[in-house]
Structure formats: structure tokens, C-alpha cells
KEGUMI-172580 format. One record per residue (C-alpha): residue number from 0; x, y, z. Coordinates in Angstrom, 2 decimals, always signed. Each point is the difference from the previous one (the first is absolute). Example, Ala and Ser with C-alpha at 12.3 -4.5 7.8 and 13.67 -1.06 7.14 Angstrom:
<nudrens>
- 0; +12.30; -4.50; +7.80
- 1; +1.37; +3.44; -0.66
</nudrens>
This chain:
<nudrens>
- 0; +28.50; -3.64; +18.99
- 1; -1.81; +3.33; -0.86
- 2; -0.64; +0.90; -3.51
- 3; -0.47; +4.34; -0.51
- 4; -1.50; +1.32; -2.70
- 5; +0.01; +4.11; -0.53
- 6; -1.60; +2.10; -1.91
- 7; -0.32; +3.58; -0.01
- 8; -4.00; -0.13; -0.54
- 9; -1.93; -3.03; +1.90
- 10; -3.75; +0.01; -0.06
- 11; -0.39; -0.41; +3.72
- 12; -3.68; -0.03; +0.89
- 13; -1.49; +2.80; -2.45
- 14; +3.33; +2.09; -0.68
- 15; +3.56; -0.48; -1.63
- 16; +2.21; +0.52; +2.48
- 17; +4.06; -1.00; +0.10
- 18; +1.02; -3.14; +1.86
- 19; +1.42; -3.36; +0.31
- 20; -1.85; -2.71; +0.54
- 21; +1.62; -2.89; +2.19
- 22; -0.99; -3.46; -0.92
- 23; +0.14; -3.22; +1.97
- 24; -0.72; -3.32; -0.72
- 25; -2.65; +1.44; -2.60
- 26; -1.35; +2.55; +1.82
- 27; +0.47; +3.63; +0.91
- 28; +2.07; +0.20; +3.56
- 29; +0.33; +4.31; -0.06
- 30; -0.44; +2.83; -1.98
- 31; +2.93; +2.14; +0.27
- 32; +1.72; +3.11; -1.38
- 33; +0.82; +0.24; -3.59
- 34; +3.80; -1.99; -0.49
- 35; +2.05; +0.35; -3.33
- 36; +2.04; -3.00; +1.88
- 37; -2.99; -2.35; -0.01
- 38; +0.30; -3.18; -2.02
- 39; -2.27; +1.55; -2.82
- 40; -0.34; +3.76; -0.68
- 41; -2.48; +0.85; -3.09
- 42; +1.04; +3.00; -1.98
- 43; -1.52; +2.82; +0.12
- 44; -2.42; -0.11; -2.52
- 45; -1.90; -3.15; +1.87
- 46; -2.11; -0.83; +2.72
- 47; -0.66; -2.76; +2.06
- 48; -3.86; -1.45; +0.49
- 49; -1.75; -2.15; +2.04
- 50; -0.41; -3.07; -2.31
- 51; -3.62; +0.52; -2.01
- 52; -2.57; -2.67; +0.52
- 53; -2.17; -1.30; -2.41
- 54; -2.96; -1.43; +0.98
- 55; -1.71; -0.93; -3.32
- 56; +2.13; -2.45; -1.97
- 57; -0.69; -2.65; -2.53
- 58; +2.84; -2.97; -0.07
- 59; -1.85; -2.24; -1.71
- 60; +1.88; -2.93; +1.17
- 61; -1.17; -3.46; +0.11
- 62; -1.31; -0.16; -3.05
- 63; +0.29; +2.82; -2.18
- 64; +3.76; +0.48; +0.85
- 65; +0.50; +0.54; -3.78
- 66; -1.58; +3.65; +0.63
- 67; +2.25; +0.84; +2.66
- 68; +1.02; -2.06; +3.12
- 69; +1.92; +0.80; +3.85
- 70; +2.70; +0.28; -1.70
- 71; -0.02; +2.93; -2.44
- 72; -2.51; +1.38; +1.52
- 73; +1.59; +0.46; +3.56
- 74; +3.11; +1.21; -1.70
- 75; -2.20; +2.68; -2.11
- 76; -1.03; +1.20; +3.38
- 77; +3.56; +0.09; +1.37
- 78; +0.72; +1.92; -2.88
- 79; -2.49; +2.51; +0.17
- 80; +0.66; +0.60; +3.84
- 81; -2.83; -2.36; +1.35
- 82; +1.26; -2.86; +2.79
- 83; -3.87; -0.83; +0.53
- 84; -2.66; -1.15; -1.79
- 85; -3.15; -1.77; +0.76
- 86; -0.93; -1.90; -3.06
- 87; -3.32; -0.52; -1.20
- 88; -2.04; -3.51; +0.31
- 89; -0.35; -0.07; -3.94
- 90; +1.46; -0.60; -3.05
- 91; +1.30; -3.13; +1.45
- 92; -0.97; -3.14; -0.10
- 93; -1.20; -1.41; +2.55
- 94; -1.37; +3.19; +0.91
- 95; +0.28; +1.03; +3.71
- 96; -3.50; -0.85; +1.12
- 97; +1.13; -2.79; +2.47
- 98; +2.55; -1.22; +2.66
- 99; +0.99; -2.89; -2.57
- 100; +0.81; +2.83; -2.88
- 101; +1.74; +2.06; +2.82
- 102; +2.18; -2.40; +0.04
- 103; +0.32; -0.53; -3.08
- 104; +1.25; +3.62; -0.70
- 105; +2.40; +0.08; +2.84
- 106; +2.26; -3.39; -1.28
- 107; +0.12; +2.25; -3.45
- 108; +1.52; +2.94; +1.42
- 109; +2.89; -2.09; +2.02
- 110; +3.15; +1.31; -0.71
- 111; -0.92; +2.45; -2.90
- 112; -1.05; +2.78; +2.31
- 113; +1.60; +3.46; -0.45
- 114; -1.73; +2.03; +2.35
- 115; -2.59; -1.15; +2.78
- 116; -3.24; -1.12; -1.15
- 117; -3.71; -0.16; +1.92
- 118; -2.90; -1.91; -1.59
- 119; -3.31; +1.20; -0.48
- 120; -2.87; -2.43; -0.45
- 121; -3.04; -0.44; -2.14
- 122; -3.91; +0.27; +0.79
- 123; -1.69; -1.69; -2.57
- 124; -3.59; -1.51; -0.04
- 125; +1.39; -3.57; +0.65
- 126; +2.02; +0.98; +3.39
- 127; -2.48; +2.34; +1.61
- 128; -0.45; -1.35; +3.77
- 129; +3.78; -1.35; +0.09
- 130; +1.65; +2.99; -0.26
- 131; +1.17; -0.30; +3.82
- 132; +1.91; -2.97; -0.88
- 133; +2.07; +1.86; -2.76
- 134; +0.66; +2.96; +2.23
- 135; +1.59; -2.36; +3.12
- 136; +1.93; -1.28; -2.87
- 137; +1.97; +3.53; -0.35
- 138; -1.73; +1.79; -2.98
- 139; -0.38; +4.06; +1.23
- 140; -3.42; +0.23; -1.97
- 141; -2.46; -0.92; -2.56
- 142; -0.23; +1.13; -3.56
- 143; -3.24; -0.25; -1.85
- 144; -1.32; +1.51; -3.57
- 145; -3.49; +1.10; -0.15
- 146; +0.36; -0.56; -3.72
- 147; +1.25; -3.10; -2.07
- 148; +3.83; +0.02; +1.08
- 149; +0.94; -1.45; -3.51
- 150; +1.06; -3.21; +1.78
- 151; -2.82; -2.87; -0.12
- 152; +1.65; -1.17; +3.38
- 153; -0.44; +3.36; +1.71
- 154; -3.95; +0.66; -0.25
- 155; -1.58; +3.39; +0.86
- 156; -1.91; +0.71; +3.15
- 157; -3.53; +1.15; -0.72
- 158; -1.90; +2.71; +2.78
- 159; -1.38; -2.98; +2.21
- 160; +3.38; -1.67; -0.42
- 161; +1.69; +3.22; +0.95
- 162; -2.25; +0.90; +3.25
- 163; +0.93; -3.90; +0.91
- 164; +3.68; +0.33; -0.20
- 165; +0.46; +3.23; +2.08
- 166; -2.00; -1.38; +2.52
- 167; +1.98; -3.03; +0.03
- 168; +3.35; +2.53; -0.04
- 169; -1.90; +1.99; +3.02
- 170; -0.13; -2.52; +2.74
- 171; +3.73; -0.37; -0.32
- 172; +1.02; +3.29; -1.16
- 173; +1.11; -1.02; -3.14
- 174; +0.54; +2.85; -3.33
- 175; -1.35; -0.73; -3.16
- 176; +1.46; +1.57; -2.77
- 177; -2.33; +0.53; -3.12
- 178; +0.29; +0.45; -3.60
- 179; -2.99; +2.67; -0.67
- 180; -1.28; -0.47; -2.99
- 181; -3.73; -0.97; -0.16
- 182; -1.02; -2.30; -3.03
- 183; -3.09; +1.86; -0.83
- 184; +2.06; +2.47; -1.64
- 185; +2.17; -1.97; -2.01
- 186; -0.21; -1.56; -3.62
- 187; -0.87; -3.28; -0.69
- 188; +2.21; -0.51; -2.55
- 189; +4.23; -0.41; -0.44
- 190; +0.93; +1.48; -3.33
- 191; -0.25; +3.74; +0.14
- 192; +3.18; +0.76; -2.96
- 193; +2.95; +1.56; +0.49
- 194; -1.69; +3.71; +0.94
- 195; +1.38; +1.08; +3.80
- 196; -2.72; +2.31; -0.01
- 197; -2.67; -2.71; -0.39
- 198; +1.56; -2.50; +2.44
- 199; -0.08; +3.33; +2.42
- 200; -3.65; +0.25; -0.77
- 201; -0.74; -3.72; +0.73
- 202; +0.74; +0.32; +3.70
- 203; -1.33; +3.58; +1.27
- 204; +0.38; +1.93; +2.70
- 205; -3.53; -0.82; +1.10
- 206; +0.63; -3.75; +0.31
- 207; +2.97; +0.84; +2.49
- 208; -2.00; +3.00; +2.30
- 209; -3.25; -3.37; -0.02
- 210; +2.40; -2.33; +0.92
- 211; +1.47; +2.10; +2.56
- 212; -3.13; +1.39; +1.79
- 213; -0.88; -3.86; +0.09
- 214; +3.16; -0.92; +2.08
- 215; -0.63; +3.00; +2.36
- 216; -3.64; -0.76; +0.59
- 217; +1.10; -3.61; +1.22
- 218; +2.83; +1.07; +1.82
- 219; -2.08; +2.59; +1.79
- 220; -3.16; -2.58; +0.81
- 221; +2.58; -2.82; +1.44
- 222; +2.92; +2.55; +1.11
- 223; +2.76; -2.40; -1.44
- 224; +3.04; +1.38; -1.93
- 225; -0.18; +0.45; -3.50
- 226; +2.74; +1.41; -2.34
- 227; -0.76; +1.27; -3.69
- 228; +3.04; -1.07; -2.41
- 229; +1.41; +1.92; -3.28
- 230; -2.29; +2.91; +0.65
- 231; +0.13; +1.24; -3.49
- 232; -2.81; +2.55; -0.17
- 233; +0.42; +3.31; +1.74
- 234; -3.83; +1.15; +0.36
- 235; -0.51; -3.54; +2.36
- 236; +2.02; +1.84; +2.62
- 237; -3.10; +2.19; +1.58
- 238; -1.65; -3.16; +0.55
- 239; +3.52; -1.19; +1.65
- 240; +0.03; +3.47; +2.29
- 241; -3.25; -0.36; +0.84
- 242; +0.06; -3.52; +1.80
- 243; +3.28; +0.53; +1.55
- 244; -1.30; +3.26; +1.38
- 245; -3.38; -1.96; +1.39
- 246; +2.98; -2.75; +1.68
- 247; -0.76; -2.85; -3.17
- 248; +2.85; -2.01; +0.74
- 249; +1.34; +0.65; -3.79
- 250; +3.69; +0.66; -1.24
- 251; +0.93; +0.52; -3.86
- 252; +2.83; -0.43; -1.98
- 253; +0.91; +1.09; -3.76
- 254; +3.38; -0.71; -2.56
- 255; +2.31; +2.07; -1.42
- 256; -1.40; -0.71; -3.59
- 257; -3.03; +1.59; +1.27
- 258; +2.03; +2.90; +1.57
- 259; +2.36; +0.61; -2.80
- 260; -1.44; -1.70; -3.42
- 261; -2.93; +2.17; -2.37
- 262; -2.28; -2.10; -2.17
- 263; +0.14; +2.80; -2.66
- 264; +3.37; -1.45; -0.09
- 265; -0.51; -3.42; -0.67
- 266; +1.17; -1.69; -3.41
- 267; -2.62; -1.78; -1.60
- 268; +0.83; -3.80; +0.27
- 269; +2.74; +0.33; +2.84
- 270; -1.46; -2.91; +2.37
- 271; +3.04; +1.12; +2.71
- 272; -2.60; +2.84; +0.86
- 273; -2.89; -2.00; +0.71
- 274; -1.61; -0.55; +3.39
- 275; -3.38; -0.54; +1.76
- 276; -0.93; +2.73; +0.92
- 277; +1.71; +1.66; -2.71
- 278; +2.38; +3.34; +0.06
- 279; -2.21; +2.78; -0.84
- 280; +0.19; +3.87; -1.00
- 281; +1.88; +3.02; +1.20
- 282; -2.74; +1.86; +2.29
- 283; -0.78; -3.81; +1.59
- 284; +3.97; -0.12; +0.79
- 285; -0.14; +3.64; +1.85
- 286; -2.80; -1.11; +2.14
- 287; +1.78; -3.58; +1.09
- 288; +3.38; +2.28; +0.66
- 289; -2.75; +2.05; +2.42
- 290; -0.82; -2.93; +1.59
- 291; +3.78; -0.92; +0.45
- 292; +0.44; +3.86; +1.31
- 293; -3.08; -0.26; +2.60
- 294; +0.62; -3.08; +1.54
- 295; -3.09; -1.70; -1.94
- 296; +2.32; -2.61; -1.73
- 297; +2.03; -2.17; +2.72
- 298; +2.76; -1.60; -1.83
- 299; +1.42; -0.08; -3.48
- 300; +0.92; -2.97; -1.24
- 301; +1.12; -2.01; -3.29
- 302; -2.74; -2.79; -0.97
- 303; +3.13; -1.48; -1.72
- 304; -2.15; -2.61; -2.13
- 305; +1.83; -1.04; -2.73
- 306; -0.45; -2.89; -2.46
- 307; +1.88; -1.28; -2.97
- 308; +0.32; +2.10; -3.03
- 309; -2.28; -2.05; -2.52
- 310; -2.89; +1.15; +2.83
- 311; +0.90; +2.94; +0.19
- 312; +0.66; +1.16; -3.73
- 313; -2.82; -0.93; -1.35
- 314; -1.45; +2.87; -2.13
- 315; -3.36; +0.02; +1.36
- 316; -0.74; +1.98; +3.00
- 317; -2.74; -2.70; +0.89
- 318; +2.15; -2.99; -0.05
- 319; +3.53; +0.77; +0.96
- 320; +0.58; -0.76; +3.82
- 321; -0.56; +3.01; +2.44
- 322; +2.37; +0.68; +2.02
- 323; +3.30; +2.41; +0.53
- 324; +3.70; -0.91; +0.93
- 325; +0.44; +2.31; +2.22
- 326; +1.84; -0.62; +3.13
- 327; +3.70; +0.91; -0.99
- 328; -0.60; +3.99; -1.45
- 329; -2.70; +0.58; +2.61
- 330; +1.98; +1.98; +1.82
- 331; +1.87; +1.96; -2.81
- 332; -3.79; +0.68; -1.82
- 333; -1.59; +1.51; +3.52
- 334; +2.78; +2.13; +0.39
- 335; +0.68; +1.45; -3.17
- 336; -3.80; +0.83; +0.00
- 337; +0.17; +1.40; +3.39
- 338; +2.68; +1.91; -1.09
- 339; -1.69; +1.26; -2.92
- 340; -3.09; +0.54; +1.81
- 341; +2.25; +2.44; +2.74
- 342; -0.62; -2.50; +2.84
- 343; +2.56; -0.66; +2.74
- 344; +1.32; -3.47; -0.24
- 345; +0.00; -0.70; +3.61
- 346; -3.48; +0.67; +0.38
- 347; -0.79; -3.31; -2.22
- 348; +2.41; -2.12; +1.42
- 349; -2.47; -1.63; +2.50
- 350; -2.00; -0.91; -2.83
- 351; +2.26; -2.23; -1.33
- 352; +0.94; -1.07; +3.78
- 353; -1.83; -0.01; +2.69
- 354; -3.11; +0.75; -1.58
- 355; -0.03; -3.30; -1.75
- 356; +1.73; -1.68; +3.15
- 357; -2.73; +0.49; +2.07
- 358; -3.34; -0.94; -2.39
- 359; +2.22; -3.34; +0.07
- 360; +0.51; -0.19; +3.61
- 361; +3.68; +0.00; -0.43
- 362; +1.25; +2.02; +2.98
- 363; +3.18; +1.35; +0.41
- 364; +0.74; +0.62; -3.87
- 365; +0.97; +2.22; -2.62
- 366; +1.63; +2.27; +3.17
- 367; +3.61; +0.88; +1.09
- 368; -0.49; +0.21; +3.40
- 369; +1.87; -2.30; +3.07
- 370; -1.47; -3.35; +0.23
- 371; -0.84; -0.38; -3.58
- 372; +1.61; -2.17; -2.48
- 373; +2.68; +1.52; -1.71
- 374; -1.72; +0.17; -3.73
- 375; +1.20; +3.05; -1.85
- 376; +0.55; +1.75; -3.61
- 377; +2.27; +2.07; -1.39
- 378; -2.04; +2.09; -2.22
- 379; +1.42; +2.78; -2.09
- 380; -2.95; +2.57; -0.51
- 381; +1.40; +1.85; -2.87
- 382; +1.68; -2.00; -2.30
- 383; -2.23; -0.57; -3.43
- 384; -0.32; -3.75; -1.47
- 385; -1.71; -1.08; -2.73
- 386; -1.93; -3.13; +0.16
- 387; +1.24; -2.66; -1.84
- 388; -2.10; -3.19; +0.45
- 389; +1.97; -2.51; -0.63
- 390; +2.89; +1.14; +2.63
- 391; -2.84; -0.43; +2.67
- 392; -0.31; -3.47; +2.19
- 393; -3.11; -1.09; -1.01
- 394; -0.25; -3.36; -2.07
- 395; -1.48; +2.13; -2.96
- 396; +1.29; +2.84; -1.69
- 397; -3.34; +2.16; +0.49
- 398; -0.44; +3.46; +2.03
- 399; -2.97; +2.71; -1.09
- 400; +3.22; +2.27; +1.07
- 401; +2.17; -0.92; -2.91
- 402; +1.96; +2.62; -1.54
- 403; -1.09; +2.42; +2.22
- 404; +2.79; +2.22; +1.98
- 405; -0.59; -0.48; +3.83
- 406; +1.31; +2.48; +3.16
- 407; +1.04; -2.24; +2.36
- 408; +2.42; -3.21; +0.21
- 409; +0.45; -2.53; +2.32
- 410; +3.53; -0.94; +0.77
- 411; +0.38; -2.50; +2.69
- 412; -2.65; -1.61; +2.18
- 413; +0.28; -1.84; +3.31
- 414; -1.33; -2.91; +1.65
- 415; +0.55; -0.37; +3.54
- 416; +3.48; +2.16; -0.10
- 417; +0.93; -2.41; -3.36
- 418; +0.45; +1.49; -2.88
- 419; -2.03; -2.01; -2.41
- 420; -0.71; +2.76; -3.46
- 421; +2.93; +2.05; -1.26
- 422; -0.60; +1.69; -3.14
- 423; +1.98; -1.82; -2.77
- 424; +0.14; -3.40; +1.76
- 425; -2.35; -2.73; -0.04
- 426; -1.84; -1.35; +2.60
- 427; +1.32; -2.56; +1.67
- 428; -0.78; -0.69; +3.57
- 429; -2.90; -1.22; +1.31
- 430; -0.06; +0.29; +3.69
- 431; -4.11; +1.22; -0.36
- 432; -2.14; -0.99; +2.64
- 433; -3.20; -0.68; +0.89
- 434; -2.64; +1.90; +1.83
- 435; -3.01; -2.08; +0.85
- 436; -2.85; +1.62; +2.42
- 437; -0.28; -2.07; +3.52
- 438; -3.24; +1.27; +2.28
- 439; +1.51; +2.72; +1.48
- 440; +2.52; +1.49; -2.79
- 441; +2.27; -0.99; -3.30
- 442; +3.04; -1.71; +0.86
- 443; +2.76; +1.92; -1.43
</nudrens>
């Protein structure tokens, strides 16, 4: 039996239009007039989206399930309107550098799954030559840090290292995606005090645009794929133009803290802010929201990396874990800055869909079209919240957006036609799936 679902604006392809969307068994059967008889009809003041994606998550679970876990983290996603996320090889432990590990993380996420899941994997020194392995195994990539990750398990590639591993990627088409940060430019030491401004000035621009023009050099001699992560600094993104207009195989992504968070704004001591590479100034923010306006940046996404609040709080800049909760007010923070900022919401969207679909390899996502599966929001575009972190899903009561008034809520999110987020309730079901890369495509 059909489920219909109306709304009187639907983002269908790159405009809101009115509609109902016809679901079968999960997936979108037609796309038909707009019907105030259909078995859900938002109000006015909503829209319906294409569930976002999310393609850089950290779960954290085996291992470190104490700083977040499947299970309130996929229902922090369902909350904030994501029903996809890939999640990142590390914090957990064993970290997702082999088959064995793979396996590992898959048994933890039976039956606590909110929302679908996809795995990335790791390249680390130790695995370099085996990465084919991990990839028939179902991982959609390969993360590596070109600076100490902050895990011992999870050890930096150096240039050699890196030239070897996209080679490697090349000969079976493989991405690598890269934390750009190049050591040479970073202190040697961990306690910097509780000053934002001198944590900011620990990790420069420079070591970023280094880093960067590193990656692109590599990807351009051995014409693999190569992805930059958390782009935080906005005068890397000539470099970033440049190679994509000479055909560098190269995509970028950035976060909403970067979009929507100053430094000048920054409490001393407040370790929710921190992250590698770290927010930065006003003018640096206008230039990344240039990037998102051009086309330079390819997806915006959360870097939800959480930990537990002892890490987190500590006073010192230097030693308090990096790393934001993110992945429930994404939405909200992007488009109350866009809003701010005069842009049109629906010229972003893809950013937080397909965009991020695609560097992943995840086809047929974050779109309402026939033949896709039936993952939707309800999203109500002007209503105001304020942040309150401890009424969010994550494990720990920590957001950089605390306080702060957001335009923006999500209401109800989707999964495959089921409702599985409606604001006020808890998350209970856990019909998530997941998507694991065969040769040819992602099983979804």
C-alpha cells in the first residue's frame, strides 16, 4: 500500500516546487500533483527535502563508544535531517585500517542504526599495499592525515608515503580523502593555555595551503582521486581552482563551524570550539562562503567528532580534544547564515546532498526524484530555536552552538517512507542500513 506525502514546497532537483511524493516499499513510485488528502500534508510554513548526507562522521564505536557510539550518533543525524552518513575510520578502536577491524565495526552498529551508514577506511603507514583488500571489503574510500591524527593507532602519511598510496588508489580507482595539514608548520608542543587566539595561531593558514598543494601535486603526477577534508582556510581555495581548472582530479569539502562560527568570537577556555584546523576570522569566513558561492567547495558537511566532556573541557586550548559535535544543528547553522548572508536556500541544498553523495560514491541520494529511496525532512525554514545542548542526541551535552538562536528547525525526518525523528519524541527505531561499496557501485 502507497504512502503520500504533500507539501506545498518540495525541493525537486534544484527548485521548491508543490507535490506529493508516492512511496512504495521504501522508495519513490511517482511524483504527483500537490494533495491536501494525502496521508501527510506539512503546513504551510514547511518544506520537504531530500534527506542530507553526511559524508564525514566520527562514531567512534568499538572502542571509544563512551564519546559517542551508532546509537546517539545516528539518532543526532535523524534529528538534524541527515539519513546518511559515512563515518570516519578513527576514533575507534580498532581503527578501520583492515578487513578484520571492518568487521569489527559492522557487529557494533547491529541493531543501533538510525539512519544508513557507509564506512570509510584508513591509509596508514602499516596498510599501504593492502588497501585493495579493504576496498573489496565495502569501505567507499581511504582517509589519511598528513599530520599526527592524535591517535597513536592512526599514523600520518609522510610525502613518499603519500605519492605511494595514491598510486596504490590509482590502479583501482580508489579516492583518498586527506587531512591537509603539513607537520612542518605545526608546534611541537601540547600546552598552549586557555588563549583561542593562540591555539588559532598554532595551526596557520600556511600549514593548510602546504599541505594542500602537496595532495594536488600527487594527485596530478599519478591522476588518482584525492579529496581535501574540513577545508578551514579560505585563501587555500586558488590553489583548489587552479587544479580543478588544469583537470587535477580534486574535490573539497568544508563545515558549517567554518561557514557560520568567528574566532574573534571564541571564549577563552571553551574546548567545544576547538578543532584541527581551527575556526578562524571574519574576512577568512567571507572567502570560504565564496568558495561555497563559486562552486570551489563541493560539499558541506559536519565533521561531527565528539568526545567526552572531561576531553573536551579542559581549559587549555593545547590539550583539550579537537573536535566539534556537529551533525544535529548543521543544517539549522548553514541556513540561518545563508539567510543572513542573503543567499537562497535552495541553492545550498546540494551541498548538504548530493554534493557529499557523490565524493562518497553514494548514488542515488540526498534526491526526491522516482527511483530513489524515499528519505525525506520536514524542515520549517523560519521558525527560530535556540540551541540548548543538552536537548540534542549526542551522548554529551556539548555544541560550539549553545545558546545561540538558530533559523531553521527540523521537524520530522524519513527513512525509507518511515518516519524515524519527530520533534519532541525520542528516537526509537532502528531500521538503518548499511551501504557497503561492491566493484561496480554501493549497495543501497
Amino acid at each position: 500500500m502507497s504512502t503520500r506525502i504533500a507539501a506545498r514546497r518540495v525541493f525537486l532537483g534544484d527548485a521548491f516546487a508543490p507535490a506529493t511524493v508516492v512511496i512504495d516499499d521504501g522508495v519513490v513510485s511517482s511524483l504527483e500533483a500537490f494533495d491536501v488528502g494525502a496521508d501527510t500534508v506539512l503546513p504551510a510554513d514547511a518544506v520537504l527535502l531530500p534527506g542530507l548526507v553526511d559524508s564525514h562522521v566520527h562514531l567512534d564505536e568499538p572502542g571509544r563508544t563512551e564519546w559517542e557510539g551508532f546509537a546517539t550518533g545516528t539518532a543526532a543525524a535523524a534529528a538534524g535531517g541527515v539519513t546518511t552518513v559515512v563515518d570516519m575510520p578513527l576514533n575507534s578502536v580498532p581503527v578501520t585500517t583492515s578487513v578484520d577491524a571492518l568487521e569489527a565495526k559492522r557487529a557494533a552498529s547491529r541493531g543501533k542504526l538510525a539512519v544508513d551508514v557507509a564506512y570509510w577506511g584508513g591509509a596508514v603507514p602499516e596498510n599501504l599495499g593492502s588497501l585493495r583488500e579493504l576496498a573489496d571489503a565495502g569501505v567507499v574510500g581511504f582517509k589519511c592525515f598528513l599530520s599526527p591524527s592524535g591517535i597513536d593507532e592512526f599514523g600520518h602519511l609522510d610525502a613518499d608515503q603519500l605519492e605511494r598510496c595514491l598510486e596504490e588508489l590509482a590502479a583501482f580507482d580508489g579516492l583518498l580523502i586527506v587531512h591537509a595539514e603539513d607537520p612542518a608548520h605545526l608546534p611541537a608542543h601540547d600546552a598552549l593555555g586557555p588563549r583561542y587566539r593562540d591555539f588559532e595561531a598554532s595551526r596557520p593558514p600556511l600549514s593548510e595551503r602546504a599541505a594542500i598543494e602537496r595532495v594536488i601535486a600527487a594527485a596530478r603526477r599519478t591522476g588518482a582521486r584525492a579529496h581535501i577534508v574540513h577545508v578551514s582556510d579560505g585563501g587555500s581555495l586558488d590553489l583548489v581552482r587552479a587544479a580543478k581548472a588544469e583537470g587535477v582530479r580534486l574535490t573539497i569539502e568544508t563545515c558549517p563551524h567554518y561557514l557560520t562560527l568567528d574566532a574573534a568570537e571564541v571564549p577563552d577556555g571553551a574546548g567545544a570550539f576547538k578543532c584541527c584546523p581551527p575556526i578562524r576570522g571574519g574576512d577568512n569566513r567571507d572567502l570560504l562562503w565564496a568558495g561555497v558561492i563559486d562552486g570551489t567547495v563541493d560539499a558541506i558537511v559536519s565533521d561531527h567528532s565528539p568526545a567526552t566532556v572531561e576531553l573536551k573541557t579542559n581549559p587549555d586550548f593545547g590539550l583539550a580534544w579537537g573536535g566539534i559535535a556537529g551533525l544535529q544543528t548543521g543544517l539549522s547553522a548553514i541556513h540561518s547564515t545563508a539567510r543572513e548572508r542573503g543567499l537562497a536556500f535552495e541553492t545550498l541544498l546540494p551541498l548538504l546532498t548530493t554534493g557529499p553523495a557523490k565524493i562518497a560514491g553514494l548514488t542515488g541520494l540526498g534526491v526526491i526524484e522516482v527511483g530513489a529511496p524515499a528519505h525525506l525532512v520536514a524542515f520549517a525554514p523560519d521558525e527560530q530555536v535556540v540551541v540548548d545542548a543538552a536537548g540534542l542526541e549526542y551522548r554529551h551535552p556539548l555544541s560550539p552552538w549553545h545558546g545561540k538562536t538558530l533559523t531553521g528547525a527540523v521537524r520530522e525526518t524519513w527513512l525509507r517512507g518511515r518516519s524515524v525523528y519527530r520533534r519532541g519524541a525520542p528516537v526509537t527505531d532502528r531500521e538503518g542500513r548499511e551501504l557497503l561499496r561492491t566493484a561496480a557501485t554501493v549497495e543501497v
